[in-house]
C-alpha positions as CSV (number, residue, x, y, z in Angstrom):
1,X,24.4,-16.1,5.2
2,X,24.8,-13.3,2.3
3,X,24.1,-14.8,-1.3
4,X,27.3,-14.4,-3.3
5,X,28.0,-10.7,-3.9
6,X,28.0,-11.3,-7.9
7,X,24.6,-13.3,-7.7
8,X,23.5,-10.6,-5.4
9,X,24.8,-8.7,-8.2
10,X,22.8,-10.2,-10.9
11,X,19.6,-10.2,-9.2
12,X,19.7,-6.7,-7.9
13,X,20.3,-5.3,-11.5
14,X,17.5,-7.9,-13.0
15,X,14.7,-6.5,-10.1
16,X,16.1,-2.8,-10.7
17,X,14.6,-3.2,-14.4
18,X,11.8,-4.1,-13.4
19,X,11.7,-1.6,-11.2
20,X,12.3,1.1,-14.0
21,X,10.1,-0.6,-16.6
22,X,12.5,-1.9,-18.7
23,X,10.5,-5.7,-18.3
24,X,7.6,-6.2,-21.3
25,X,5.4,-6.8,-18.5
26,X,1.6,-5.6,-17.7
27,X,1.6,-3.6,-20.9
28,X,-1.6,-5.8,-22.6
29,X,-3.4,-6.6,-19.4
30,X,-6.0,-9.5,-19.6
31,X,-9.0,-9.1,-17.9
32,X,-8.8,-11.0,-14.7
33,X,-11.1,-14.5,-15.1
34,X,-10.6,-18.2,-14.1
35,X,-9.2,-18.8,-17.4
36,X,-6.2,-16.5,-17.8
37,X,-4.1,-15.3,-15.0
38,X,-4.4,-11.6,-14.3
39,X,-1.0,-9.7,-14.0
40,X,0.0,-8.9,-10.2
41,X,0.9,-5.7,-8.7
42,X,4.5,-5.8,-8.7
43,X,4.0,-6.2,-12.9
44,X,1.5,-3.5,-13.1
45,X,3.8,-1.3,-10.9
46,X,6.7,-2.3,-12.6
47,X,5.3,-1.6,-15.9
48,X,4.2,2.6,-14.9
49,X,8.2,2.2,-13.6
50,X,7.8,1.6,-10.1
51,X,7.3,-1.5,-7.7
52,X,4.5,-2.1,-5.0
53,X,5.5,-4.6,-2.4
54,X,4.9,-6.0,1.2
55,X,6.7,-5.8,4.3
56,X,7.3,-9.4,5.8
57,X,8.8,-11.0,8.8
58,X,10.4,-14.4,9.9
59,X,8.1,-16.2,11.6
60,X,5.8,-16.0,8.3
61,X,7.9,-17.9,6.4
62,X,7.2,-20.9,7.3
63,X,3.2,-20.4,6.0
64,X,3.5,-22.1,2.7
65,X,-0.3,-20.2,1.8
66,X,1.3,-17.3,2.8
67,X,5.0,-17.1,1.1
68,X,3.3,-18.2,-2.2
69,X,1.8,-14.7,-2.6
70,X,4.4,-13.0,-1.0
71,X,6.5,-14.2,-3.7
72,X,4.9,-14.4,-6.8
73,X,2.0,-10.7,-6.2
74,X,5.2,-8.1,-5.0
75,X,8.1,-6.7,-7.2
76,X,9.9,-5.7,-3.5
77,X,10.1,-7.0,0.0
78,X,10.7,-4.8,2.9
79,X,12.5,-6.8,6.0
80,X,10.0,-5.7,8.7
81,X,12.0,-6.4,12.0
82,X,14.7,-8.2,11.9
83,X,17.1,-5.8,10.3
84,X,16.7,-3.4,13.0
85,X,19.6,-2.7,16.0
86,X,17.8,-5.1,18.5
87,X,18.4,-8.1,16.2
88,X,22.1,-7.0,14.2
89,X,23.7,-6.4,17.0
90,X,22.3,-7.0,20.4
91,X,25.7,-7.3,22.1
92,X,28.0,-3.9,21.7
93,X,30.3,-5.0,18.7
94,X,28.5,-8.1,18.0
95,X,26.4,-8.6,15.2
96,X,24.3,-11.3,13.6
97,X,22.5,-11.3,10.4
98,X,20.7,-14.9,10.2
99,X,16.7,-13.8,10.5
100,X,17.5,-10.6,8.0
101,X,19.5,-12.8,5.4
102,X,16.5,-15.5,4.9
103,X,14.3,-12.5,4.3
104,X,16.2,-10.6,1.7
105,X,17.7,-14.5,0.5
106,X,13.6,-15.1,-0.2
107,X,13.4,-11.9,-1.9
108,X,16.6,-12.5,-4.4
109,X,15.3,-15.7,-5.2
110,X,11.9,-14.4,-6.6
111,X,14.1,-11.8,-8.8
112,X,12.1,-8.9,-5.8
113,X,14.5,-5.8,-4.6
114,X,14.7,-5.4,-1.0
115,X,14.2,-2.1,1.1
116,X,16.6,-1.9,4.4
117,X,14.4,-1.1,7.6
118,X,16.2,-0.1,9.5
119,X,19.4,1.6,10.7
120,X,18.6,4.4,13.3
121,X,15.6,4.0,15.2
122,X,14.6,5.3,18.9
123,X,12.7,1.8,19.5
124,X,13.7,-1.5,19.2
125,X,17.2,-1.2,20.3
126,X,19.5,-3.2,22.4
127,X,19.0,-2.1,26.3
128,X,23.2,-2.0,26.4
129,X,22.5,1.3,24.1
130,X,21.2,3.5,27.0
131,X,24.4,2.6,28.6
132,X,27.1,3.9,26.2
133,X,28.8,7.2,27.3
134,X,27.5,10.3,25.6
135,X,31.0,10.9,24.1
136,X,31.1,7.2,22.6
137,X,27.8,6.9,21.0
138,X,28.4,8.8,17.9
139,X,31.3,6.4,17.2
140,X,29.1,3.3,17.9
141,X,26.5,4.6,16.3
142,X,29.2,4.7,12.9
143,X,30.2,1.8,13.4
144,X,26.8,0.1,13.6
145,X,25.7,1.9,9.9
146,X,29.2,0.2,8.8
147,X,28.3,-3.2,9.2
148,X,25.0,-3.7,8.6
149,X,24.7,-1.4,5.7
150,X,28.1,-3.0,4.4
151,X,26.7,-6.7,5.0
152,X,23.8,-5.4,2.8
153,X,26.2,-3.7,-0.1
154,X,24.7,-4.0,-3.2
155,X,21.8,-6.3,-2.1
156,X,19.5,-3.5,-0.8
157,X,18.4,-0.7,-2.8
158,X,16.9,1.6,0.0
159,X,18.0,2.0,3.4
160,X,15.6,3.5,5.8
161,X,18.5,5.4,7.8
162,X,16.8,7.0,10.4
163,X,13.6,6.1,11.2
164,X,10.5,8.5,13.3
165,X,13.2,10.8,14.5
166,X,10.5,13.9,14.8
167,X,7.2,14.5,17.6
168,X,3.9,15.5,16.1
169,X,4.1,19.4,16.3
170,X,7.9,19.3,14.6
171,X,10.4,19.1,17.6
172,X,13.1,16.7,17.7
173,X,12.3,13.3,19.3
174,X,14.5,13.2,22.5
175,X,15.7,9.8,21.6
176,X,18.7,8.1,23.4
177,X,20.7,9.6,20.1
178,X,19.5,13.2,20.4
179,X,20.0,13.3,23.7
180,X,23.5,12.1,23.5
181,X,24.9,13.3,20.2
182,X,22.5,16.2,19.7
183,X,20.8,17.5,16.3
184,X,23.6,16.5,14.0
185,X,23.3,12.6,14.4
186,X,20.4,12.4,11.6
187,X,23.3,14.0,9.2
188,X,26.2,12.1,10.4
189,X,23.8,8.1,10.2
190,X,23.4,9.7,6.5
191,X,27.3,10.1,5.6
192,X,28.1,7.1,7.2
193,X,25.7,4.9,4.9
194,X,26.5,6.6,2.1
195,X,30.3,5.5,3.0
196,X,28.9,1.9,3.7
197,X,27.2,1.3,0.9
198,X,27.5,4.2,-2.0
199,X,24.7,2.6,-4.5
200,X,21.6,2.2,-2.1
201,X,19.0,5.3,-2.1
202,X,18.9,6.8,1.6
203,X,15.6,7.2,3.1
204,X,14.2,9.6,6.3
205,X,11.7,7.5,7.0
206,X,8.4,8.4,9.3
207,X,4.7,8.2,10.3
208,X,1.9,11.2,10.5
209,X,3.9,12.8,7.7
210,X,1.7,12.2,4.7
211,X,-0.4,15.4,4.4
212,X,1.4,18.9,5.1
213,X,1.4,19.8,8.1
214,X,3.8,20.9,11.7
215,X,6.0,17.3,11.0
216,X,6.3,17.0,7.5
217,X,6.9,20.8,7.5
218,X,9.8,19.5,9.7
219,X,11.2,17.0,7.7
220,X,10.6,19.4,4.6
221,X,13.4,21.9,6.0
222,X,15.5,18.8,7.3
223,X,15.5,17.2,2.8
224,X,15.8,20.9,2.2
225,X,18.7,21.8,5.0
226,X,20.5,18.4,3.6
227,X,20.3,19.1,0.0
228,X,21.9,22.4,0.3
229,X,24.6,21.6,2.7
230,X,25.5,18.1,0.5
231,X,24.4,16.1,3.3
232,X,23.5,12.7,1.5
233,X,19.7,11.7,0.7
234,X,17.9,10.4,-1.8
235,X,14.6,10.0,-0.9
236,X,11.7,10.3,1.8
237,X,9.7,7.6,2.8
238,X,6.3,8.3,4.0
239,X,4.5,5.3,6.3
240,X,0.8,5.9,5.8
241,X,-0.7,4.0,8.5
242,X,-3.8,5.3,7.7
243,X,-7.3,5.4,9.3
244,X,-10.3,4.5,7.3
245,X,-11.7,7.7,5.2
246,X,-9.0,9.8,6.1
247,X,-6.5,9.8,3.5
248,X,-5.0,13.5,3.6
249,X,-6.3,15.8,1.1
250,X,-2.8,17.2,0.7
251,X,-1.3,14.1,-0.2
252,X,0.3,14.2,-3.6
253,X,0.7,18.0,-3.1
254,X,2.8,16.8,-0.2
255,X,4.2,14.5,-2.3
256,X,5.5,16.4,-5.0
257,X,6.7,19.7,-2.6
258,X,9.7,16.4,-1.3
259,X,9.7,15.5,-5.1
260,X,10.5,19.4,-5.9
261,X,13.6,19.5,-3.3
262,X,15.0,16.2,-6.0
263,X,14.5,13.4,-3.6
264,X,12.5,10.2,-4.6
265,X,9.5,9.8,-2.5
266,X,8.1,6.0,-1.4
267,X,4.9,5.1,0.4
268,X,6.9,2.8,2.7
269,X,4.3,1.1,5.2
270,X,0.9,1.2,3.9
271,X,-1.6,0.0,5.7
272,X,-5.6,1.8,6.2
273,X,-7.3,0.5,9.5
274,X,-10.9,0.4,10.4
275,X,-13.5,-0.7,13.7
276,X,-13.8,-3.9,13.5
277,X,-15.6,-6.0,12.2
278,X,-15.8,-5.5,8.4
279,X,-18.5,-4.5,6.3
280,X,-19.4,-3.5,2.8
281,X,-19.5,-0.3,3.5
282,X,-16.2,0.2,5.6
283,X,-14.7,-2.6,2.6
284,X,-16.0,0.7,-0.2
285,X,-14.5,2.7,1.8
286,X,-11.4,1.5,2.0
287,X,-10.8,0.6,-1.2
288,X,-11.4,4.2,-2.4
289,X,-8.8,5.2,0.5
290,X,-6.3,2.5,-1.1
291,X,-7.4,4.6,-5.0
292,X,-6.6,7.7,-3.8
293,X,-3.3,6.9,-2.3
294,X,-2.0,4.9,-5.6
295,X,-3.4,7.5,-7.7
296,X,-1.4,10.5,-5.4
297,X,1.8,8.4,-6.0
298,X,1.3,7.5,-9.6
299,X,0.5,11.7,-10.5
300,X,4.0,12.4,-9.3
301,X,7.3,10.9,-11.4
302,X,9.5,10.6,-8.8
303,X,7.0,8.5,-6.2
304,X,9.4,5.7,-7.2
305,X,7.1,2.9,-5.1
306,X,4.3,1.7,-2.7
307,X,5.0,-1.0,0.1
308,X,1.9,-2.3,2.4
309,X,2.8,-3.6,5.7
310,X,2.5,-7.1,5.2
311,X,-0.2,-7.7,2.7
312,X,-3.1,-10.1,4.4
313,X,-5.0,-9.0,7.7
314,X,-4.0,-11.8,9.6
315,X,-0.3,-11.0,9.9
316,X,-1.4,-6.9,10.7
317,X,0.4,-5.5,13.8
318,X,-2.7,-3.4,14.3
319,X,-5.0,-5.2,16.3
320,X,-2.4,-5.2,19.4
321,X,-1.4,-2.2,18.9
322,X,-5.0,-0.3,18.3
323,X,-7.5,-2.7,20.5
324,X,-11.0,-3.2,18.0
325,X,-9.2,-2.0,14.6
326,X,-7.8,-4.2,12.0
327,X,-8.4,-4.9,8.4
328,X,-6.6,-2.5,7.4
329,X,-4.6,-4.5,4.0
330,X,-5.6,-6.0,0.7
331,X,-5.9,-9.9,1.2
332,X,-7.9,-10.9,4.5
333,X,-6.7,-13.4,6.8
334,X,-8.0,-16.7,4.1
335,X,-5.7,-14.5,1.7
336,X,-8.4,-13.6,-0.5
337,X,-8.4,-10.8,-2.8
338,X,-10.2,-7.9,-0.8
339,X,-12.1,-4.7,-2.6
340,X,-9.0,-2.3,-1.7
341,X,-6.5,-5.2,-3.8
342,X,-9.0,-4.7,-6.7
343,X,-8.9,-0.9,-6.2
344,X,-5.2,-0.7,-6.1
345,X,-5.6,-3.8,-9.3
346,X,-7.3,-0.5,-11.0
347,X,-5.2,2.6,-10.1
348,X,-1.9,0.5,-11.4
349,X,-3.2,-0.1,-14.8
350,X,-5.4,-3.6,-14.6
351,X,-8.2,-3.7,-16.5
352,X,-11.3,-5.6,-15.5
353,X,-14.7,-6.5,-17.1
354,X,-16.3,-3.5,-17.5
355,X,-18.9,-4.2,-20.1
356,X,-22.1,-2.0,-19.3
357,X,-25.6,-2.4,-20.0
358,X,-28.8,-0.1,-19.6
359,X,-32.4,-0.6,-19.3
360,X,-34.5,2.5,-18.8
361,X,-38.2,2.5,-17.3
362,X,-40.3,4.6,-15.1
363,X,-42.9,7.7,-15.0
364,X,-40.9,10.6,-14.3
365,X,-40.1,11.8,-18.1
366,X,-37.1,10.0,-19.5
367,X,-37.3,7.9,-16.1
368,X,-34.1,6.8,-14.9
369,X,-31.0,4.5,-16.6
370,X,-29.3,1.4,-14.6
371,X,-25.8,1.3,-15.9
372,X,-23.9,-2.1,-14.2
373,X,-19.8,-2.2,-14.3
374,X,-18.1,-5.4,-13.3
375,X,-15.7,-3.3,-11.3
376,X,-13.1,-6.4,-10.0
377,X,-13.4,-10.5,-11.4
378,X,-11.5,-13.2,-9.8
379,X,-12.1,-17.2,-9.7
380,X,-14.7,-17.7,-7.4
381,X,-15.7,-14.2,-6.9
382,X,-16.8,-10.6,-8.1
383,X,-17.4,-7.0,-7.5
384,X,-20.2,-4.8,-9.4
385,X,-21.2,-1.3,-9.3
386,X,-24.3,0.4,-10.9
387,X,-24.7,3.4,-11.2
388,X,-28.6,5.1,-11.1
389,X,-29.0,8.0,-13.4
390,X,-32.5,10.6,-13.3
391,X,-33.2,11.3,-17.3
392,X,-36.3,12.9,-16.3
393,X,-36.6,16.8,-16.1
394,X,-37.8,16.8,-12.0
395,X,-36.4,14.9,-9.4
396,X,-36.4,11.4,-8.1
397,X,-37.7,10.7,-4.7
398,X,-37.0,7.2,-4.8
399,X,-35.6,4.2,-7.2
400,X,-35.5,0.5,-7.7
401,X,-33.3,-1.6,-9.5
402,X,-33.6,-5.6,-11.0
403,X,-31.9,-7.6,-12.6
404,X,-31.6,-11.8,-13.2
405,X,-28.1,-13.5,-11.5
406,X,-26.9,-15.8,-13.6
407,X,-26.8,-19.5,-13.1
408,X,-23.8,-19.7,-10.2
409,X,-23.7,-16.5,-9.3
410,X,-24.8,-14.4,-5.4
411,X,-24.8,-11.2,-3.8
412,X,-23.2,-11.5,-0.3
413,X,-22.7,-8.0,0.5
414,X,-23.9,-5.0,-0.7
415,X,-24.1,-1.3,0.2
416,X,-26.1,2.1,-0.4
417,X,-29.2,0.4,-1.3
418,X,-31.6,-1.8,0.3
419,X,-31.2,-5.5,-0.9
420,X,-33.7,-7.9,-1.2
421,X,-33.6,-11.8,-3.8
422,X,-35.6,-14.0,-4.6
423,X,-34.1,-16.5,-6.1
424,X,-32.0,-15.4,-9.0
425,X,-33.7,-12.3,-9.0
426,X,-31.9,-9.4,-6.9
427,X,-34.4,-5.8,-6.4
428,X,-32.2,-3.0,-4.7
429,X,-34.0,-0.4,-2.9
430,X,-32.5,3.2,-2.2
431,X,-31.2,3.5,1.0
432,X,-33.1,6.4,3.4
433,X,-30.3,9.1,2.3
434,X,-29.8,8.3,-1.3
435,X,-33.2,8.4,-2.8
436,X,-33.3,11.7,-4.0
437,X,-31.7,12.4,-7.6
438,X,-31.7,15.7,-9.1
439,X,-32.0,16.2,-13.3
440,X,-29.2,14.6,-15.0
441,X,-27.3,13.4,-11.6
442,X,-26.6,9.8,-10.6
443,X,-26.1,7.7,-7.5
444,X,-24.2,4.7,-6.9
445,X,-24.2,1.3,-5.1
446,X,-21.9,-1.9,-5.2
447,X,-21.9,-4.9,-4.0
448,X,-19.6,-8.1,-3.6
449,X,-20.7,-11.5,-5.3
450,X,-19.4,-14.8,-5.6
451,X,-20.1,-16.8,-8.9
452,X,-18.7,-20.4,-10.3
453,X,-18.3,-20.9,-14.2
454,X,-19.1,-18.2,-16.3
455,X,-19.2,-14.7,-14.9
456,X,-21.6,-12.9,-17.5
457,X,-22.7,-9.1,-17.1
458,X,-26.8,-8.8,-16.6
459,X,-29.1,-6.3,-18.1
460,X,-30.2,-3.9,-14.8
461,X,-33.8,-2.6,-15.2
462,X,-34.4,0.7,-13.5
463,X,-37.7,1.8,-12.0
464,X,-38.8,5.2,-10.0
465,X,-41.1,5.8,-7.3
């Protein structure tokens, strides 16, 4: 069951701070190392007043690996199935809450706010649904909002009220509920959660919508129709189940255009999905992809929140759903901290070692610079980047870079370059498209290591062709 309404109380209003910044957490961030614990993401949201949180579900509650990052990484749980019609109330009139109450009962007892998903959806229902009488199902539909928003009062501070309820080029989806009640049910699900439960923000809540295009147009005029007939809703949730490298270019324009009608806006299902299997270079690319979507939501005020759809790759719904995809989140299946969790580390505000040194060689003027960046630390493991740079006054047409591992340390993986070690010494090649440099321009590779002990920054020599 329910926690006590006052407790639920308590531990709404003590999450809500952090929500809103009001915790002293994240604002001196240590850089991450296997003697002092790097902040998480919920406390580096929290602190830029927001949250960034994972979707979870029953069955992985019982993976005592998994629930101890689930609760101690997120400021915010989303309930991923089990609040939805199928499971509240799969006999007309008859509604149980056990699965969704051990979800949100996890989420109160790691001080996390909860986001409702959800209440009016065409999938996932209850087959006794198609069967209600055109002239009832308005009344059910009520009635449905009633309960399981009211069981929820004042322990869930976002509903999800109607869920994917437009096609791709803008038309209505002919769900069982437009079909039946016709164009005003998205209004009437609103007013009756707002009666329900008067405190939680109301979400429309759908997929393909992240750029501007023919749907979110059609949502656009739906926030902006709402807002000017006083039709309740707070806020616009936009999925982003993403494919790898294409992140719309619209996005925080799109963004800030719901922003500008005065409803919050929260990436509510993040997840960025790639051919299988992974490899440095998809890894780059996706943690850029994972950059670019923080950044878009941090650039505008009222992008209140982030949300990934479940947080480690072996609990993705992707691979039966898109047959030779996956990866597509931030831990992988071992729950290890993947480029794109360092990425997103980044855009929220963690710092990392970043201590840079430079070696310049060569025959080609001022020859050319090495500059390394420990982009992401962790225990066990690291990221780099360096970055070549042509000082000379004609262009490169070709580079190599050196430098000495330290004792405990290895390069596993690296892309845009050429790789090569001998022992502890590592030589990086160009690649056959990025050994040209013009005058005063740079290139870039990266790489993933892993290391034991001391973690210490080397000096990379560069050398040109």
């Amino acid at each position: 069951m329910s926690a006590p309404a006052g407790r639920a109380r308590r531990v709404l209003a003590a999450a809500t701070a952090a929500v809103v910044g009001t915790l002293a957490v994240g604002m001196a961030v240590a850089a991450p190392s296997s003697a002092a614990a790097e902040p998480t993401l919920g406390q580096l949201a929290a602190a830029k007043g927001r949250y960034f949180g994972s979707a979870t579900d029953n069955p992985t509650l019982t993976n005592a690996p998994y629930t101890a990052v689930l609760g101690s990484e997120f400021n915010q749980i989303t309930v991923g199935n089990t609040q939805k019609w199928m499971y509240t109330e799969p006999s007309r009139g008859q509604f149980d809450y056990t699965q969704a109450d051990r979800i949100v009962a996890f989420a109160q007892a790691h001080d996390q706010i909860v986001r409702g998903h959800t209440l009016v959806w065409h999938n996932q229902l209850p087959d006794w649904i198609n069967s209600v009488p055109a002239g009832e199902l308005l009344g059910v539909m009520r009635n449905h909002i009633a309960n399981v928003a009211g069981h929820y009062k004042g322990e869930v501070v976002h509903w999800d009220v109607v869920n994917e309820a437009f096609e791709e080029d803008g038309t209505r989806r002919q769900s069982v509920f437009q079909q039946k009640i016709g164009d005003g049910y998205i209004a009437e699900a609103f007013k009756a959660a707002r009666a329900a439960d008067p405190n939680a923000k109301l979400y429309y809540n759908d997929y393909n919508i992240e750029g501007i295009g023919a749907k979110s147009d059609a949502v656009y005029n739906l926030v902006k129709s709402f807002k000017q007939r006083g039709i309740p809703i707070d806020g616009v949730g936009l999925q982003a189940h993403l494919i790898l490298g294409q992140v719309p270019g619209s996005l925080q324009q799109n963004i800030k255009r719901f922003a500008d009608l005065g409803v919050d806006v929260a990436i509510t299902e993040l997840d960025i999905r790639m051919r299988t299997p992974r490899d440095a270079a998809k890894d780059a690319q996706q943690a850029a992809d994972y950059r670019a979507v923080t950044n878009a939501c941090l650039a505008v005020t009222r992008c209140v929140g982030i949300t990934v759809w479940d947080f480690s790759d072996g609990y993705s719904w992707i691979p039966s759903v898109f047959p030779g995809e996956g990866a597509a989140l931030i831990y992988d299946e071992n729950f290890a901290k993947k480029p794109s969790y360092w990425a997103v580390y980044e855009a929220l505000g963690g710092t990392t070692t970043t201590t840079t040194t430079t070696t310049t060689t060569g025959n080609n003027g001022s020859g050319c610079t090495a500059t390394y960046r420990a982009v992401g630390q962790w225990p066990g493991g690291y990221q780099g980047e360096i970055t070549v740079r042509n000082n000379g006054t004609t262009a490169l047409s070709g580079w190599t870079v050196k430098w000495t591992l330290a004792q405990g340390q290895t390069v596993s993986s690296l892309w845009n370059g050429v790789v090569t070690t001998n022992g502890q010494e590592v030589t990086v090649r160009n690649a056959n498209y990025n050994g040209t440099i013009a005058p005063n321009s740079t290139v870039t590779f990266g790489f993933v290591g892993s290391s034991t002990g001391a973690n210490p920054t080397p000096t990379a020599a560069c050398t040109t062709a």
